[in-house]
PDB file with SEQRES, HELIX, SHEET and CRYST1 records, atoms N, CA, C and O in Angstrom:
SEQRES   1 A   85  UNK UNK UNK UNK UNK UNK UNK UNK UNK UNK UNK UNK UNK          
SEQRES   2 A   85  UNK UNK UNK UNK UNK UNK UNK UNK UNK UNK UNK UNK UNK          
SEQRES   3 A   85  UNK UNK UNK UNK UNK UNK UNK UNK UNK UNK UNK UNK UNK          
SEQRES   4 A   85  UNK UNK UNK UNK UNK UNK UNK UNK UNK UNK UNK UNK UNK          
SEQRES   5 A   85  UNK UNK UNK UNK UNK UNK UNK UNK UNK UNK UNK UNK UNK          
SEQRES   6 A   85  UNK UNK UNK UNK UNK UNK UNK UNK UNK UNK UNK UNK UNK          
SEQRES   7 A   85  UNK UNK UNK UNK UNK UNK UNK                                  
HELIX    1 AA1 UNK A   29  UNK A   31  5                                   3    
HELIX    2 AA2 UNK A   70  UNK A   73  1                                   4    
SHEET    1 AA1 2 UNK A  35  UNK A  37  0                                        
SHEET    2 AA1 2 UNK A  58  UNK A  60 -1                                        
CRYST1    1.000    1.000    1.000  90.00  90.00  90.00 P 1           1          
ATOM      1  N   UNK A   1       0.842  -1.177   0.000  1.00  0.00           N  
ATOM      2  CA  UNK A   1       0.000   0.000   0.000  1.00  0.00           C  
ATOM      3  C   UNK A   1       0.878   1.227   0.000  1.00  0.00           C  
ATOM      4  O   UNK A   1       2.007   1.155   0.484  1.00  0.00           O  
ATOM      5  N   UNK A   2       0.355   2.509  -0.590  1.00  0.00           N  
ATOM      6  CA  UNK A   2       1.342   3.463  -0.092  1.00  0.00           C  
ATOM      7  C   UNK A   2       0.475   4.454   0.140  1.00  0.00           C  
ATOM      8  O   UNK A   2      -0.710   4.635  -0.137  1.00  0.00           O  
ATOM      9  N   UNK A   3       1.614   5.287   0.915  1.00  0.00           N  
ATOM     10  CA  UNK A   3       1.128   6.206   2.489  1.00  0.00           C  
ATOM     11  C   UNK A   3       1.087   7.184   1.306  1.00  0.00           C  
ATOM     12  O   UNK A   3       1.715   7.309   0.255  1.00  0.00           O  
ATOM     13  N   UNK A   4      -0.241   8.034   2.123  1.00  0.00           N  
ATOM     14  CA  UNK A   4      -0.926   9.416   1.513  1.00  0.00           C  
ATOM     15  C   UNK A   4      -0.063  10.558   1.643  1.00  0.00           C  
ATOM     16  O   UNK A   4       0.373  10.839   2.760  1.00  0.00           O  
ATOM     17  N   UNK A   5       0.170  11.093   0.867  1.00  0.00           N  
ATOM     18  CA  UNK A   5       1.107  12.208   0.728  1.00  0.00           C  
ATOM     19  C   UNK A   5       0.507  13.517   1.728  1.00  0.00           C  
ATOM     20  O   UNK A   5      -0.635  13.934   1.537  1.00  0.00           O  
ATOM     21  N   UNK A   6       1.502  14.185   2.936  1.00  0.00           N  
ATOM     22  CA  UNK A   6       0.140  15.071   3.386  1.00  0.00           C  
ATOM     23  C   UNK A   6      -0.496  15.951   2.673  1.00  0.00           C  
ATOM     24  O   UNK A   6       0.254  16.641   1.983  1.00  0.00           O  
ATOM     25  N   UNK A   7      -1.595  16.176   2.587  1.00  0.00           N  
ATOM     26  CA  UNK A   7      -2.783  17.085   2.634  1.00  0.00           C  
ATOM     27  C   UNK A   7      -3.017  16.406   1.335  1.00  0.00           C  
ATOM     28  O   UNK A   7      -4.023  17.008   0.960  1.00  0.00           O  
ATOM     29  N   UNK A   8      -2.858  15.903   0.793  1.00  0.00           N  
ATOM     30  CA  UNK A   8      -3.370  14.850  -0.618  1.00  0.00           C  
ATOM     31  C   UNK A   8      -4.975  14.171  -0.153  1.00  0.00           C  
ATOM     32  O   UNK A   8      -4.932  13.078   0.411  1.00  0.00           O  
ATOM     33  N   UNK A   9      -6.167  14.719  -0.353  1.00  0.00           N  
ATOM     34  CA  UNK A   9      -7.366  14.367  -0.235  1.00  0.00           C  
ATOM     35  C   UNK A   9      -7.577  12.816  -1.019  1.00  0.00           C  
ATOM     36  O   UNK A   9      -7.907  11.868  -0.306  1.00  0.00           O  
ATOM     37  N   UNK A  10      -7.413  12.645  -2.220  1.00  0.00           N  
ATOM     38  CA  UNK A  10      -7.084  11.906  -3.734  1.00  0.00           C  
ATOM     39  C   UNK A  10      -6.007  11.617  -4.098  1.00  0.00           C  
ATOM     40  O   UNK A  10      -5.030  12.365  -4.050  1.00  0.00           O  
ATOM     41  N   UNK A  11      -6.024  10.660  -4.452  1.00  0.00           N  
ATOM     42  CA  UNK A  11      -5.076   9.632  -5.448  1.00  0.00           C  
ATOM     43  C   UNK A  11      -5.276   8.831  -6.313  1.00  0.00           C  
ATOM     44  O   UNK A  11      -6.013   7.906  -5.971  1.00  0.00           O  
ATOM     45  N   UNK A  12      -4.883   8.808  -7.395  1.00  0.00           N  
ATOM     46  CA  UNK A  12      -5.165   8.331  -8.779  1.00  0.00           C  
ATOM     47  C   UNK A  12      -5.075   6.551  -8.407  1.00  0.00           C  
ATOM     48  O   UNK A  12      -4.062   5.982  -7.999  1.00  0.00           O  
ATOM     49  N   UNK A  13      -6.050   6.077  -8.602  1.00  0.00           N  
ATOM     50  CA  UNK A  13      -6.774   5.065  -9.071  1.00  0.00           C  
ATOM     51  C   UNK A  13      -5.943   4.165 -10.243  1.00  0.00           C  
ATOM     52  O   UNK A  13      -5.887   4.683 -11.359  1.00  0.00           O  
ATOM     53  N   UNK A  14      -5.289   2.838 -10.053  1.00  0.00           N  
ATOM     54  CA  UNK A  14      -4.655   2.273 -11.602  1.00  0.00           C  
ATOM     55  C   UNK A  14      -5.791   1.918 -12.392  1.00  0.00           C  
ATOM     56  O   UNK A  14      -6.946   1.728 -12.009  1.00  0.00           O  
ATOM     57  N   UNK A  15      -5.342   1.857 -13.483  1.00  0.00           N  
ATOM     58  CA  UNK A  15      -6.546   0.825 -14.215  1.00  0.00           C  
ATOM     59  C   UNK A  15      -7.047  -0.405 -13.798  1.00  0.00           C  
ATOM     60  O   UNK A  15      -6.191  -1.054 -13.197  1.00  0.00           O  
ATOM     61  N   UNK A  16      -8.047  -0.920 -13.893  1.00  0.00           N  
ATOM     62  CA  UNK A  16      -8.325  -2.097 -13.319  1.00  0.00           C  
ATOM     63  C   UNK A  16      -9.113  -3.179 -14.539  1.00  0.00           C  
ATOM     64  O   UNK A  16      -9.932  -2.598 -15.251  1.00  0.00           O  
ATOM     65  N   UNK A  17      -8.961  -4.313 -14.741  1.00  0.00           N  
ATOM     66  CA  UNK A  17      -9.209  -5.291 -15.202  1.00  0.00           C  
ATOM     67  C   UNK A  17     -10.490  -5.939 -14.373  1.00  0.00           C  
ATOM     68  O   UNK A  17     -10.320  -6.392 -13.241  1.00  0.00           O  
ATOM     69  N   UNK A  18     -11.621  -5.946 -14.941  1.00  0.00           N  
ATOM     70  CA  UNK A  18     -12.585  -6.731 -14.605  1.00  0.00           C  
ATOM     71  C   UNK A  18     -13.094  -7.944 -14.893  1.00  0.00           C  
ATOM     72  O   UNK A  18     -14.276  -7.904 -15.235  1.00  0.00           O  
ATOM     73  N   UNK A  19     -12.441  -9.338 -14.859  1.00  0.00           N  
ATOM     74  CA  UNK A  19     -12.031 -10.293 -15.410  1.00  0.00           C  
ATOM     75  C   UNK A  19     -13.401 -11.593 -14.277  1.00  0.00           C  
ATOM     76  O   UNK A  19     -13.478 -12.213 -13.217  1.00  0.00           O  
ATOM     77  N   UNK A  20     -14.238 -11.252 -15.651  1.00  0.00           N  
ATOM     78  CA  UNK A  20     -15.665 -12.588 -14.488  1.00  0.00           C  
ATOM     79  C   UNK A  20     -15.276 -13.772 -14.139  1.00  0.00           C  
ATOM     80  O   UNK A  20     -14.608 -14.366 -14.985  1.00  0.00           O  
ATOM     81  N   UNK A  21     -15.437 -14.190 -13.375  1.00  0.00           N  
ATOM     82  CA  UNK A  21     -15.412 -16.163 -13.084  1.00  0.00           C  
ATOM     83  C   UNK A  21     -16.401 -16.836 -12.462  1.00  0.00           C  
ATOM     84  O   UNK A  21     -16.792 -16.756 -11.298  1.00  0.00           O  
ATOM     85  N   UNK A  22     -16.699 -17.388 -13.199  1.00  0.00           N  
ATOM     86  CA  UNK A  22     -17.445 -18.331 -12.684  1.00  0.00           C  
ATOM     87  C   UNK A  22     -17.085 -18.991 -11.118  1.00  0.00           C  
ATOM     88  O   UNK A  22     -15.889 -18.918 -10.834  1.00  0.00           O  
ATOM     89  N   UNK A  23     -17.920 -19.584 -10.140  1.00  0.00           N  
ATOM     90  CA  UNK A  23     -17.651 -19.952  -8.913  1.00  0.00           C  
ATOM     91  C   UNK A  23     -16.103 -19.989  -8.678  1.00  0.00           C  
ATOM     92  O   UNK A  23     -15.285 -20.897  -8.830  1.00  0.00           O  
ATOM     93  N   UNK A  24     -15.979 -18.671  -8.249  1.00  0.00           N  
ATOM     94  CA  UNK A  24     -14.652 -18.183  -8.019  1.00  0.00           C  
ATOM     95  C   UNK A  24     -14.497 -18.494  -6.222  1.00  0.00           C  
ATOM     96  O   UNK A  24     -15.451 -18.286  -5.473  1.00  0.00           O  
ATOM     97  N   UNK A  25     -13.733 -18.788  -5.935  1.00  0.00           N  
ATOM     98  CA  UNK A  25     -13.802 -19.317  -4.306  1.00  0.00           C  
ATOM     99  C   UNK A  25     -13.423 -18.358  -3.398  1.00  0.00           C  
ATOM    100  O   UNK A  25     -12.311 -17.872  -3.606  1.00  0.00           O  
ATOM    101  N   UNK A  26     -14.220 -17.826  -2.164  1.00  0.00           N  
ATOM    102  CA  UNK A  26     -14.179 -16.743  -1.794  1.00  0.00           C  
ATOM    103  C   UNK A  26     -12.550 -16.293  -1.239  1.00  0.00           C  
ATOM    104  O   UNK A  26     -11.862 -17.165  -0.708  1.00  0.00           O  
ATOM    105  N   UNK A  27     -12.052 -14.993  -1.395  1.00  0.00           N  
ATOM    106  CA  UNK A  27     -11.105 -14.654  -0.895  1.00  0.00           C  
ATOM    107  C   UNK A  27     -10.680 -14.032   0.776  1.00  0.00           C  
ATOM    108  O   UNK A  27     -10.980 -12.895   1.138  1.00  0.00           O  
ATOM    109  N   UNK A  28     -10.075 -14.849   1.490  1.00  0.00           N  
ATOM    110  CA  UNK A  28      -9.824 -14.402   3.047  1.00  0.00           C  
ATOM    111  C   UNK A  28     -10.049 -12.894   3.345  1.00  0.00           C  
ATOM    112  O   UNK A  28      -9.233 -12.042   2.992  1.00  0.00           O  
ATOM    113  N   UNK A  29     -11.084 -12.636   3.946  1.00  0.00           N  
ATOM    114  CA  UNK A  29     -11.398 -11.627   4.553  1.00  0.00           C  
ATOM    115  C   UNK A  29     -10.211 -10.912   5.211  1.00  0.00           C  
ATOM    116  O   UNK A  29     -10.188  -9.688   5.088  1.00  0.00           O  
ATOM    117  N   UNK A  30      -9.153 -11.551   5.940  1.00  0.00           N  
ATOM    118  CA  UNK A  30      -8.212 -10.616   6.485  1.00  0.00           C  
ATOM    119  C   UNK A  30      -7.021 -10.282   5.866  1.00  0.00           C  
ATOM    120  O   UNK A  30      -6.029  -9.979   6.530  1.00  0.00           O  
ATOM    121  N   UNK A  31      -7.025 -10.320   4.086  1.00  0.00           N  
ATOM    122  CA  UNK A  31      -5.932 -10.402   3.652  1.00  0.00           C  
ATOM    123  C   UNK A  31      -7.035  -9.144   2.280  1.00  0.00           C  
ATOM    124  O   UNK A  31      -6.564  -9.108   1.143  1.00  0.00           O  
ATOM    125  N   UNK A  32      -8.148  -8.412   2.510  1.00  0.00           N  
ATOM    126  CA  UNK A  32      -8.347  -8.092   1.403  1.00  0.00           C  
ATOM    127  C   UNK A  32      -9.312  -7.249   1.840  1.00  0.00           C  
ATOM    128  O   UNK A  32     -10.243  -7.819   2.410  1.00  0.00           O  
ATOM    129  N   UNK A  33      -9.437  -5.197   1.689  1.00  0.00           N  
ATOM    130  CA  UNK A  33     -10.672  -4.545   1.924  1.00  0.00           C  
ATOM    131  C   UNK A  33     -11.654  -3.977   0.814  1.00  0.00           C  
ATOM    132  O   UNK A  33     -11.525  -3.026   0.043  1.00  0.00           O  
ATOM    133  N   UNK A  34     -12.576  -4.800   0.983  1.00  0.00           N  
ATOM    134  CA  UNK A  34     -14.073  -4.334   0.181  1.00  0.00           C  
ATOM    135  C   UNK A  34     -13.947  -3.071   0.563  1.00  0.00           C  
ATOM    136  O   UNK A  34     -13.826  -2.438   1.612  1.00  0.00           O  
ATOM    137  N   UNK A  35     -14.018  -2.846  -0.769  1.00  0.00           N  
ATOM    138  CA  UNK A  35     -13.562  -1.084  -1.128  1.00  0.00           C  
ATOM    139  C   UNK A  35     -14.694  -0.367  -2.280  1.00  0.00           C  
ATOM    140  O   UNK A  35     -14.558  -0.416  -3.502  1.00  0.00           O  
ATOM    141  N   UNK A  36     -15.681   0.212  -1.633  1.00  0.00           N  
ATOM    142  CA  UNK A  36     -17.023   0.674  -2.355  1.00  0.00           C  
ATOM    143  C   UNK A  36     -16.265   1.553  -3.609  1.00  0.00           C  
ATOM    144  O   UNK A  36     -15.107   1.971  -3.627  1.00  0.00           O  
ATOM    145  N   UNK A  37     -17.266   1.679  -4.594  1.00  0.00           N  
ATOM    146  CA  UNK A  37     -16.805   2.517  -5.859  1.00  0.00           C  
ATOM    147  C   UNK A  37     -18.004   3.136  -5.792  1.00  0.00           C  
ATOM    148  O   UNK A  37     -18.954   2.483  -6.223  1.00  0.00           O  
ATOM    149  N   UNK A  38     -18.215   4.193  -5.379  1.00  0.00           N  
ATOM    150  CA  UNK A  38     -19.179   5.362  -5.964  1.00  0.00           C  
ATOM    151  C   UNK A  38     -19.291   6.024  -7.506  1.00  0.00           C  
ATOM    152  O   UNK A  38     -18.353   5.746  -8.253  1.00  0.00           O  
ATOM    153  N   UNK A  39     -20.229   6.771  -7.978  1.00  0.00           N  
ATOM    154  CA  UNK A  39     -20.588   6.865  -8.960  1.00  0.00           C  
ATOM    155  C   UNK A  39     -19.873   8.963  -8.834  1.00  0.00           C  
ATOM    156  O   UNK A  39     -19.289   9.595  -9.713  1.00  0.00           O  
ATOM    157  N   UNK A  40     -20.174   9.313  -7.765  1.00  0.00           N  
ATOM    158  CA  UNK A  40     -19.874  10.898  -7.001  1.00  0.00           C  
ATOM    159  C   UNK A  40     -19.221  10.961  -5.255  1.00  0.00           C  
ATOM    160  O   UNK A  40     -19.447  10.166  -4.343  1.00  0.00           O  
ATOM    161  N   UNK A  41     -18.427  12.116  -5.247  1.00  0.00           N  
ATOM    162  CA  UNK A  41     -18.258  12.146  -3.839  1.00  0.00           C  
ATOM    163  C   UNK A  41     -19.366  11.976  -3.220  1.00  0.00           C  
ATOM    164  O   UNK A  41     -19.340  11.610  -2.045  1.00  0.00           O  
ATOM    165  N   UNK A  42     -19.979  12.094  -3.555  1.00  0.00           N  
ATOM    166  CA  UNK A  42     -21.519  12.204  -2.538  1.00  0.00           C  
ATOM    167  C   UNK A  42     -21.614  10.375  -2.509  1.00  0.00           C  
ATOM    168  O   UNK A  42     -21.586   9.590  -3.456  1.00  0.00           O  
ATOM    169  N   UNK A  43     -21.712  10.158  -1.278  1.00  0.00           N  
ATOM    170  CA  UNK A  43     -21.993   8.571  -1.272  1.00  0.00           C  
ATOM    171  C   UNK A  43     -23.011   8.646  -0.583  1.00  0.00           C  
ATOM    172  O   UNK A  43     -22.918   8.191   0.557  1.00  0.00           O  
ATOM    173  N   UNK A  44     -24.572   9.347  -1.098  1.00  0.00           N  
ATOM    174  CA  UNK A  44     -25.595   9.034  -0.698  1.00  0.00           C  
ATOM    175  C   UNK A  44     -26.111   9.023  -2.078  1.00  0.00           C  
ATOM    176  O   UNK A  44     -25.499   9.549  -3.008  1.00  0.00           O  
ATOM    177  N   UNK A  45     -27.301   8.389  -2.211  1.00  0.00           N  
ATOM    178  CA  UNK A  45     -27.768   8.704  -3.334  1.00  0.00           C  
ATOM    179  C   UNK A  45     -29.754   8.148  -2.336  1.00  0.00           C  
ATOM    180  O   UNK A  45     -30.097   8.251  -1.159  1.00  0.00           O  
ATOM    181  N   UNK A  46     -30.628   7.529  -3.778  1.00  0.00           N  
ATOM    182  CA  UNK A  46     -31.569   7.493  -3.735  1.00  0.00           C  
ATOM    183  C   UNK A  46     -31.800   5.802  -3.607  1.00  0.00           C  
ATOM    184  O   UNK A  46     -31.385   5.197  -4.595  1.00  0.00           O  
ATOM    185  N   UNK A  47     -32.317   5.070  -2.683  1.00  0.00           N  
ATOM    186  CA  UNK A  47     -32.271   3.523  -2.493  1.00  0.00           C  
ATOM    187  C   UNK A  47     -33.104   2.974  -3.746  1.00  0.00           C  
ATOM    188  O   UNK A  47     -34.232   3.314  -4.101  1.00  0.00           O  
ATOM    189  N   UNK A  48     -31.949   1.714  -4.512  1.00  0.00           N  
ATOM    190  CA  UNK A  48     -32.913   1.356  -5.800  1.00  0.00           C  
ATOM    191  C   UNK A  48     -33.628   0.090  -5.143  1.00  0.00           C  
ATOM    192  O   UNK A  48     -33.607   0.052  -3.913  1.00  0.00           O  
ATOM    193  N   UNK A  49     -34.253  -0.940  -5.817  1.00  0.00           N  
ATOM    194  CA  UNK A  49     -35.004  -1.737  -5.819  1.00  0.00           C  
ATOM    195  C   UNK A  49     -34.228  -3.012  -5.323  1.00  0.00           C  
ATOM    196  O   UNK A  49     -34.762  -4.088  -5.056  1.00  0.00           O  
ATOM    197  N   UNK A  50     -32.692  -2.683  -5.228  1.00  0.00           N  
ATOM    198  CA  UNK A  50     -32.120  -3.891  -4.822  1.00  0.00           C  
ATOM    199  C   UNK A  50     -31.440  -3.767  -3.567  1.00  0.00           C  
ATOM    200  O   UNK A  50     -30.848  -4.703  -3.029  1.00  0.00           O  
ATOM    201  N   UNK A  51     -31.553  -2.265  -2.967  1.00  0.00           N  
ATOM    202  CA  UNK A  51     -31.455  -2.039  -1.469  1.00  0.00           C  
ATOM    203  C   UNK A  51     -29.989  -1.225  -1.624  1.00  0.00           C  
ATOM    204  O   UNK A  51     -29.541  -0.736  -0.587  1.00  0.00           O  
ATOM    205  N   UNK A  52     -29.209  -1.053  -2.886  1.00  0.00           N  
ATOM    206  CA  UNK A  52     -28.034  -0.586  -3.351  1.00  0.00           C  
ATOM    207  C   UNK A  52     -28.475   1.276  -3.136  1.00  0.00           C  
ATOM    208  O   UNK A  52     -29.665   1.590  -3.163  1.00  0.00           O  
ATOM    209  N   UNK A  53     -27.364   2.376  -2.930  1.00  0.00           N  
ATOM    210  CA  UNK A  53     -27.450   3.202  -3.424  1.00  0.00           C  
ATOM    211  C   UNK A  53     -27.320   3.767  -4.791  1.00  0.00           C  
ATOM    212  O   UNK A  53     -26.339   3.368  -5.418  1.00  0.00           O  
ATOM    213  N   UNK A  54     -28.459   4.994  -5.651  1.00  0.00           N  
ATOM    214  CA  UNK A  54     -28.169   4.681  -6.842  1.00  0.00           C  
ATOM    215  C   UNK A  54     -27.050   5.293  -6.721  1.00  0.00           C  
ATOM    216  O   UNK A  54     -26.580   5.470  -7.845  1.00  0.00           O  
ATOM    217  N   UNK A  55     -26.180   5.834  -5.658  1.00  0.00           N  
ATOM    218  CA  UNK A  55     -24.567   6.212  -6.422  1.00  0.00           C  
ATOM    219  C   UNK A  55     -23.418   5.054  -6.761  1.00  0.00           C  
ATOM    220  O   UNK A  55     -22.484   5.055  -7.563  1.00  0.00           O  
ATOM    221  N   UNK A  56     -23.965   3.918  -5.656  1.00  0.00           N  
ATOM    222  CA  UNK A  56     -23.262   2.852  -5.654  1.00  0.00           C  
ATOM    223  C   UNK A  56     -22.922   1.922  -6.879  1.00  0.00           C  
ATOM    224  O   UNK A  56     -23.781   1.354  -7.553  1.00  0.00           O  
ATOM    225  N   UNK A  57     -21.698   1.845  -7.064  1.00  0.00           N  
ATOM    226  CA  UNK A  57     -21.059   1.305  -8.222  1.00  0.00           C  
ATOM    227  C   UNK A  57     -21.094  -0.266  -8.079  1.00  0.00           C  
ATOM    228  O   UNK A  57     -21.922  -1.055  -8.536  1.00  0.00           O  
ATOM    229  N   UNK A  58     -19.744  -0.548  -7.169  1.00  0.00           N  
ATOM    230  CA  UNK A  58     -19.442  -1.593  -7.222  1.00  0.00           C  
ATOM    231  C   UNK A  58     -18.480  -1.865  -6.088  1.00  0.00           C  
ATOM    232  O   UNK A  58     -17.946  -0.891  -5.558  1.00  0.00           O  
ATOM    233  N   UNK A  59     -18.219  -3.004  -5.688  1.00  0.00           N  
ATOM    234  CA  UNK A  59     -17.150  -3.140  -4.878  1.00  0.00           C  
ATOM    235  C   UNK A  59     -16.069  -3.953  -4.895  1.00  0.00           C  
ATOM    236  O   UNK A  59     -16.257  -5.089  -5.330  1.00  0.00           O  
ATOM    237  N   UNK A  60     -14.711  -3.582  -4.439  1.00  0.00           N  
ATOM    238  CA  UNK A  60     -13.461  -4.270  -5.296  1.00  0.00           C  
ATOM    239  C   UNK A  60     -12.857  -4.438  -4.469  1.00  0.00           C  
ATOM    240  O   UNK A  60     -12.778  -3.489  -3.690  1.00  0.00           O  
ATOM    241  N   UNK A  61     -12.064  -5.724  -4.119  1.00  0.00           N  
ATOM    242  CA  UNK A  61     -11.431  -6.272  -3.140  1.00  0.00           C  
ATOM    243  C   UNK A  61      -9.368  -6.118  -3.249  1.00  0.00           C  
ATOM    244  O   UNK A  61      -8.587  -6.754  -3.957  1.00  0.00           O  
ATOM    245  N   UNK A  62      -9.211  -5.471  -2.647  1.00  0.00           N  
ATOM    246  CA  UNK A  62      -7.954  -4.854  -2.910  1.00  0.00           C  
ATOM    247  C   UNK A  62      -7.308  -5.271  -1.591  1.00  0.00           C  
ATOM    248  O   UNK A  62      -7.601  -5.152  -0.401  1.00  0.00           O  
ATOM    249  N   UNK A  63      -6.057  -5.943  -2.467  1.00  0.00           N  
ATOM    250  CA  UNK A  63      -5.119  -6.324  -1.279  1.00  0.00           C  
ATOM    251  C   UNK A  63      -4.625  -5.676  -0.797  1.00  0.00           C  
ATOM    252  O   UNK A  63      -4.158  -4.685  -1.359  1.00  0.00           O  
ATOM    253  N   UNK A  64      -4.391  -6.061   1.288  1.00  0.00           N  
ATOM    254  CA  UNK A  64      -4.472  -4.941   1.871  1.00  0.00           C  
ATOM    255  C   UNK A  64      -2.466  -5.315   2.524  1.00  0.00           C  
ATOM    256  O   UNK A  64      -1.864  -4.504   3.227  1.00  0.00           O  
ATOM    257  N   UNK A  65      -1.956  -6.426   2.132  1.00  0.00           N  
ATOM    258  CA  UNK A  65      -0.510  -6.041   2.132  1.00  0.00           C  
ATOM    259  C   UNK A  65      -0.550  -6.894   3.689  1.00  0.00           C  
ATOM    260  O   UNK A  65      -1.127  -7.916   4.059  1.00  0.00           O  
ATOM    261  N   UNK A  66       0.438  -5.836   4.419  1.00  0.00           N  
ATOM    262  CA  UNK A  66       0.592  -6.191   5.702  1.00  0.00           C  
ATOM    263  C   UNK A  66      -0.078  -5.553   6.817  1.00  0.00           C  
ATOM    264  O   UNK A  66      -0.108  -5.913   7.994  1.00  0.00           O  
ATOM    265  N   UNK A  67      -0.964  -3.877   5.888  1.00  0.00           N  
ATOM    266  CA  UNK A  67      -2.037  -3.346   6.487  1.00  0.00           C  
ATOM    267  C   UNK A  67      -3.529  -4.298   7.222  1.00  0.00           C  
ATOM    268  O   UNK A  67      -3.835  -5.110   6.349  1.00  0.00           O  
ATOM    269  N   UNK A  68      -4.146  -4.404   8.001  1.00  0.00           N  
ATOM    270  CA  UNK A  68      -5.323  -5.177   8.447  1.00  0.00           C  
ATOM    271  C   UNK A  68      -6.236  -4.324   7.388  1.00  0.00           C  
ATOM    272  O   UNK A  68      -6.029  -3.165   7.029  1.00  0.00           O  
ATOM    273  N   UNK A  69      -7.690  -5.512   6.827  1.00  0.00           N  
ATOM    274  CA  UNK A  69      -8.453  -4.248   6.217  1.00  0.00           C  
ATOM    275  C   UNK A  69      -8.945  -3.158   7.146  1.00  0.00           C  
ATOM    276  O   UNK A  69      -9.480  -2.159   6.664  1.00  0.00           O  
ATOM    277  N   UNK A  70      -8.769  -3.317   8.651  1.00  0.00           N  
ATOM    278  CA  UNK A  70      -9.857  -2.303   9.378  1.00  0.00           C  
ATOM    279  C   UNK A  70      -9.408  -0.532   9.479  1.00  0.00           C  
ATOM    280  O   UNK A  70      -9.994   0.472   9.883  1.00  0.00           O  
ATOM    281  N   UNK A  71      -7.471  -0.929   8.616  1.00  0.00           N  
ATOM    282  CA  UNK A  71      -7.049   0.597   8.725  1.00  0.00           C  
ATOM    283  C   UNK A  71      -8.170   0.878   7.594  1.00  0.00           C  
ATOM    284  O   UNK A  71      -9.222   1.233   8.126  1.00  0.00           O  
ATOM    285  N   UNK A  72      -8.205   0.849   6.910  1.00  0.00           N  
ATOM    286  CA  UNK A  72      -9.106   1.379   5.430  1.00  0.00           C  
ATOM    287  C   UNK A  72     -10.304   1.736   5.727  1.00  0.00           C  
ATOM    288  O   UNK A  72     -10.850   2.821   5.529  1.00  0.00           O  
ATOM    289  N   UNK A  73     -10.772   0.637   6.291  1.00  0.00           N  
ATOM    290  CA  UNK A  73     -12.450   1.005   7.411  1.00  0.00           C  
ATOM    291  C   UNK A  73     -12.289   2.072   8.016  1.00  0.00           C  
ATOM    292  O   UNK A  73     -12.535   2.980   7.222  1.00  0.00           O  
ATOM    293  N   UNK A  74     -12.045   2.413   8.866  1.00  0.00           N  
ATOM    294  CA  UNK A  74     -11.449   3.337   9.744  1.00  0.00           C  
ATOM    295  C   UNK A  74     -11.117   4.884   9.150  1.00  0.00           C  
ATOM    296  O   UNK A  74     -11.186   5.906   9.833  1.00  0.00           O  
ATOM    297  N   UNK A  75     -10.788   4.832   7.904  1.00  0.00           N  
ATOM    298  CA  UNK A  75     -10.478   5.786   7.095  1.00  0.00           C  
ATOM    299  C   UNK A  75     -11.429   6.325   6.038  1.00  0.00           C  
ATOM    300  O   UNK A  75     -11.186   7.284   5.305  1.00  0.00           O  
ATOM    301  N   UNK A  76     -12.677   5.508   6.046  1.00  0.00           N  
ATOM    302  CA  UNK A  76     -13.740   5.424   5.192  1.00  0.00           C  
ATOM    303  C   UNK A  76     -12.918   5.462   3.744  1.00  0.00           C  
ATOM    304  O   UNK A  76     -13.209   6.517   3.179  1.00  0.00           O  
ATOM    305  N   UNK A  77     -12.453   5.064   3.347  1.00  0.00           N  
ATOM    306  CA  UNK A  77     -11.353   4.936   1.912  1.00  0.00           C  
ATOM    307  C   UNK A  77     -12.645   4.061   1.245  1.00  0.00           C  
ATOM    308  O   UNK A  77     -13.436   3.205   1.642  1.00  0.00           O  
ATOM    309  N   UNK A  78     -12.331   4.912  -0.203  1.00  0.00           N  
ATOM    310  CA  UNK A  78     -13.531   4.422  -0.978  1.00  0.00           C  
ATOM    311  C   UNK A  78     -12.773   4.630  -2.811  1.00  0.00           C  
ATOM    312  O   UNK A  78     -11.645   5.081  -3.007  1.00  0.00           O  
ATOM    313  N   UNK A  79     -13.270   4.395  -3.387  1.00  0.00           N  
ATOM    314  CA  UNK A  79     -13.299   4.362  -4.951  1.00  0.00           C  
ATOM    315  C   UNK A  79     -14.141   5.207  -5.290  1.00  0.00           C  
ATOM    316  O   UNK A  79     -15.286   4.896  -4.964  1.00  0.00           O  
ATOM    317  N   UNK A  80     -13.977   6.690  -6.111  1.00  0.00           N  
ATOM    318  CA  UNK A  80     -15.009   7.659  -6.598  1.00  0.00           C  
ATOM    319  C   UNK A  80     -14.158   7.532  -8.131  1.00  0.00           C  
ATOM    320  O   UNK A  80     -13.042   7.255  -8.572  1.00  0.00           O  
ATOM    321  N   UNK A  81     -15.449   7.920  -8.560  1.00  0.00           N  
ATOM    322  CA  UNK A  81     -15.532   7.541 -10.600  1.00  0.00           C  
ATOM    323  C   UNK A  81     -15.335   9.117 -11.267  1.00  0.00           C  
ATOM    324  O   UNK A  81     -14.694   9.566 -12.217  1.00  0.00           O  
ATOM    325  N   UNK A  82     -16.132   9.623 -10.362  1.00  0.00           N  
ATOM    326  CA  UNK A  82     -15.810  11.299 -10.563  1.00  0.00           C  
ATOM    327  C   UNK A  82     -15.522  12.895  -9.556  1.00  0.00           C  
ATOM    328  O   UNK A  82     -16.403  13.567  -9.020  1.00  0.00           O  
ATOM    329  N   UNK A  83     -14.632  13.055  -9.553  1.00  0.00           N  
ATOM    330  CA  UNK A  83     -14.729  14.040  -8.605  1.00  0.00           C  
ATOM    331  C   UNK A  83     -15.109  15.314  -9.162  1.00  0.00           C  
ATOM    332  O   UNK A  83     -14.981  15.613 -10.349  1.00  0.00           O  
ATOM    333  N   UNK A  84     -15.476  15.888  -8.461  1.00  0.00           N  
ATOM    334  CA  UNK A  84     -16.240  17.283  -9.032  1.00  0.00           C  
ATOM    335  C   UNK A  84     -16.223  18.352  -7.671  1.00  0.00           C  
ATOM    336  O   UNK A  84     -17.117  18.776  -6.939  1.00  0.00           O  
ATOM    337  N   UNK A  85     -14.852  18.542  -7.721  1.00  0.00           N  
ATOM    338  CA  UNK A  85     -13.890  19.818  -6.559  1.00  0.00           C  
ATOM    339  C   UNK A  85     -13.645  20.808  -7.318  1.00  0.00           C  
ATOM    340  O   UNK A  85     -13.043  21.788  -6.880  1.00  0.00           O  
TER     341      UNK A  85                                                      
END                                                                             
């Protein structure tokens, strides 16, 4: 992982590969943080029909190194698609 530069709000995002599988076998919870992708900073939106926010994207499991996922929790660290500062 690498440490936030101070006063750095944002940091660029790599590209990511979205690669489907079929019954893919779940990955250890303490080695990986579900990391929401919003659609806007605003991570509220309007509740759709599947209990999702409509800002809510998706969520991506990013290895968390030798970090625990709960620093990331803790930090509310999230994935935004667009910023608009």
């Amino acid at each position: 992982y690498q440490r936030r530069v101070h006063g750095e709000l944002f940091s660029e995002m790599p590209v990511v590969w979205l690669k489907p599988e079929v019954d893919r076998p779940p990955t250890p919870p303490e080695k990986f943080y579900v990391c929401p992708c919003y659609k806007t900073l605003k991570r509220a939106g309007t509740l759709s029909t599947t209990g999702h926010s409509t800002n809510f994207v998706l969520s991506f499991e990013l290895p968390t190194g030798k970090v625990p996922p709960a620093h990331w929790v803790k930090r509310g660290a999230a994935i935004v698609c667009q910023l608009n500062y």
